[in-house]
N, C-alpha and C positions, 0 to 999 in steps of 0.2 A: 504493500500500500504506500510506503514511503516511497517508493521509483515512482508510482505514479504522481504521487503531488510532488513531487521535483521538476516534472515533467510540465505540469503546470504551472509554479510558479519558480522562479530564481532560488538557489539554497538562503540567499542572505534575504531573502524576503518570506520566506516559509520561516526561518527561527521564530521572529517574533511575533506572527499569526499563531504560532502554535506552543506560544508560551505564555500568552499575554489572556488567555482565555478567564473567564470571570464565574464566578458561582450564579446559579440559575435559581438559586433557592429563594419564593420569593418573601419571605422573611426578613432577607438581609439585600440592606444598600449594595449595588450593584454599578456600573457603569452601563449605559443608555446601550451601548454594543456588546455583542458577545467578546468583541477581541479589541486593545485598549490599542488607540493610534498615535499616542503618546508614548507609548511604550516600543510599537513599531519604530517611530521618527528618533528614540536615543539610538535603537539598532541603528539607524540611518547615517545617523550622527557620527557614531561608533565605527563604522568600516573601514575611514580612511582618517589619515593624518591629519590631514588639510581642513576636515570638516571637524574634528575633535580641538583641534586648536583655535576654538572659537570662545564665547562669552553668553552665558545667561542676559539679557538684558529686558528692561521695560517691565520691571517685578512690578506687578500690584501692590498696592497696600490697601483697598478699600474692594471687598465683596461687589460685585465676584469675581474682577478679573484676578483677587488674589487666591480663589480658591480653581477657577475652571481653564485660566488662559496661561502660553507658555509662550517665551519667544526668545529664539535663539542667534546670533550674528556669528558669521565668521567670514574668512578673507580669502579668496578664490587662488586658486594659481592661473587663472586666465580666462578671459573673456567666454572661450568656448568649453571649458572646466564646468563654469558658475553656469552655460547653457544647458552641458547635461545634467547637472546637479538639479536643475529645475523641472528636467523632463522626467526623470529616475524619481522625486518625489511626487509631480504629480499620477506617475503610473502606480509609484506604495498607496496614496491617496485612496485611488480608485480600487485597487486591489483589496486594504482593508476594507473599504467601504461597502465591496463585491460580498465579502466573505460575510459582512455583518447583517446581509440581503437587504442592501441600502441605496440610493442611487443619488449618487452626487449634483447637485445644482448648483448654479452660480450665481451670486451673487455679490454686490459692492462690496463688503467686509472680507469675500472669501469664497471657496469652494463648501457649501456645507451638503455633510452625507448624511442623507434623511431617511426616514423610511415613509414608507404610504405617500409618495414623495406628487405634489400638486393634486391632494385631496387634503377635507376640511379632515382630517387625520395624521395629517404629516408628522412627523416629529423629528428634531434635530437630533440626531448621534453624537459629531462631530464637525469641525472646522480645521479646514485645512488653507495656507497661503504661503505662497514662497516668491520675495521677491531678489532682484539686485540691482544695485546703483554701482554707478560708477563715483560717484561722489566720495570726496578723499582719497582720493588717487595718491596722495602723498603719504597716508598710511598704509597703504594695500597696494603695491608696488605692481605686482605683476597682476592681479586681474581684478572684478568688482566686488564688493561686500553681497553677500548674499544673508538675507534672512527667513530664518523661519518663524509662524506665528500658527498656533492652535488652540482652539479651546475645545474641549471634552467634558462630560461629568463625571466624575468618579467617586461622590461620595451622599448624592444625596438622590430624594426622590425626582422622578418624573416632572412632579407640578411646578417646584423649586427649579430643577433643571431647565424645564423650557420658558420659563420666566426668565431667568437668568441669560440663558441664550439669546433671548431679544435683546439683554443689555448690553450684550457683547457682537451686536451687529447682524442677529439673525432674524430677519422679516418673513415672519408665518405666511401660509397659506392665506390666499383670499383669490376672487376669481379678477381683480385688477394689479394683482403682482407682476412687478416686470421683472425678468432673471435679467441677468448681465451675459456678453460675451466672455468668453471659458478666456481669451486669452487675456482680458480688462482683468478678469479677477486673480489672475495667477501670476502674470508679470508687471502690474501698474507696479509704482512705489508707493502711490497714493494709498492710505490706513484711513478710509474716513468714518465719521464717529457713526452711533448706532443710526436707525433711522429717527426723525425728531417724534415719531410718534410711541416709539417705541419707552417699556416701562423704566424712571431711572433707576441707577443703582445708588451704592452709598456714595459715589464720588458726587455724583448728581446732586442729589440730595444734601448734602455737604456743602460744595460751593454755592448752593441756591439760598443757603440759609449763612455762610461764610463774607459779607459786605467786609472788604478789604485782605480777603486770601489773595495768593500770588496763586494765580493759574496760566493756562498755554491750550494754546489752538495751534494744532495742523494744519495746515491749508495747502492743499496741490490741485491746482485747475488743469483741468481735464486737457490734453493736447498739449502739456507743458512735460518737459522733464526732470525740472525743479519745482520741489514744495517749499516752504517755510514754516517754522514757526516763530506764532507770537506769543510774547508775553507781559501781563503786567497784573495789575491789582482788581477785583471786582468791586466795581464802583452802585452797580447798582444792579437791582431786579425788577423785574414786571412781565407778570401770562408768560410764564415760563421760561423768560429769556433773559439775558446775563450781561451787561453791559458793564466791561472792561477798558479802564484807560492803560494803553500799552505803552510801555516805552521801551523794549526790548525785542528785536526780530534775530531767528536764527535760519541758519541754512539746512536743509533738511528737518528729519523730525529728531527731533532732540531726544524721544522714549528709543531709539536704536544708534543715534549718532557716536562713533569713537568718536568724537571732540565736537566744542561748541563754538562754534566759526559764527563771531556776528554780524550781519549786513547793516549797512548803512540807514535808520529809520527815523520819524520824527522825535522829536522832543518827548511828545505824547500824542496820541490821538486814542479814540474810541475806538471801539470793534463790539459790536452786538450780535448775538447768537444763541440758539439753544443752548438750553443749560448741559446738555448730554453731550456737544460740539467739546467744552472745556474738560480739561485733565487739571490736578493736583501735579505742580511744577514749584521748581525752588532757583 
């Protein structure tokens, strides 16, 4: 039986499908998939040199990206290195996602692997996104930073779980959902925040009641291939939205940047936006 699943899939990609499996018992908190893609993606990690000499980055501190989301950076040996490395994770993606009888859609935040996938029954498994910039070229010598980003559940129920998932960018079934192109959501650099209708979480929640927290916006328009971030003080709220006077702009996004390279910006100006748009920055 094991010739045959070799036959099927890669040996480095059967290990961790077939070690990562989770109890069925349903008693006990369980992971949303039979086989954990978090656990696949260190296998991933773990194969070669290159990708293991990288950096945890963009840790949560506030529920739930600090319980559900992962995100990893490391430094390519070359342009066409960082191309297969993205093509090899999207085929584990799909693969876990096969095995957990799931079927992966795309969306702004990400590839996520659903089940009952565009019926009022869907439910999120998993998220998957791999992107690379060439950006800091002067730290990453020979090719572009490539990262990884996931969220999974792994510790709590169902209800909690697909709650949670809309906070970290997964927009539910409905019969006016628009998917993205597979290759928007797999190679942008762009990380844009949930959707605005989507439930907040504690960071949300936090800066909305926070007048004068330091926070930061993402921002990469679409057709560009630089984002920036801003940052300054929350000056004000109202219906749900968050008005910032900025005095600080960075190059890229600063939650995966090796370094904080600042762009030239005003004094101060405003910036108004969904409360879910903003992060907790220092």
């Amino acid at each position: 039986m094991f010739s045959l699943v070799q036959k099927l899939f890669p040996l480095s990609l059967v290990i961790p499908l077939l070690l990562s499996g989770c109890s069925s018992n349903p008693d006990t908190v369980r992971r949303s998939g039979e086989y954990s893609f978090y656990d696949s993606t260190q296998r991933f990690i773990a194969l070669t040199d290159t990708r293991r000499n990288g950096a945890v980055v963009d840790k949560g501190v506030f529920y739930p990206k600090n319980t559900f989301a992962y995100t990893y950076r490391y430094c390519s040996t070359s342009p066409k290195q960082a191309a297969n490395d993205i093509a090899e994770y999207q085929t584990l993606a799909k693969r876990v996602c096969d095995t957990n009888g799931g079927q992966l859609i795309d969306q702004d935040s990400g590839s996520w692997c659903v089940s009952a996938a565009n019926t009022p029954n869907e439910m999120p498994l998993f998220s998957a996104k791999i992107t690379s910039t060439a950006l800091w070229a002067d730290l990453c010598l020979d090719g572009p930073f490539v990262t990884l980003r996931l969220n999974e559940n792994t510790q709590v129920n169902q209800n909690q779980w697909y709650e949670s998932a809309q906070v970290l960018g997964y927009e539910p079934y409905s019969p006016l959902r628009q998917l993205a192109p597979t290759s928007a959501t797999m190679h942008a650099i762009n990380q844009p925040a949930s959707p605005t209708t989507a439930p907040w979480g504690e960071e949300s929640k936090y800066i909305y009641s926070s007048v004068g927290a330091t926070v930061c916006l993402y921002d990469h328009p679409h057709q560009t291939n630089l984002g920036h971030t801003y940052r300054g003080q929350v000056f004000s709220v109202n219906n749900g939205l968050v008005k910032v006077s900025v005095q600080d702009k960075f190059k890229g996004d600063i939650r995966t940047a090796p370094a904080l390279e600042r762009v030239s910006w005003h004094r101060s100006s405003y910036i108004t936006a969904p409360a879910n748009s903003w992060f907790v920055c220092s």
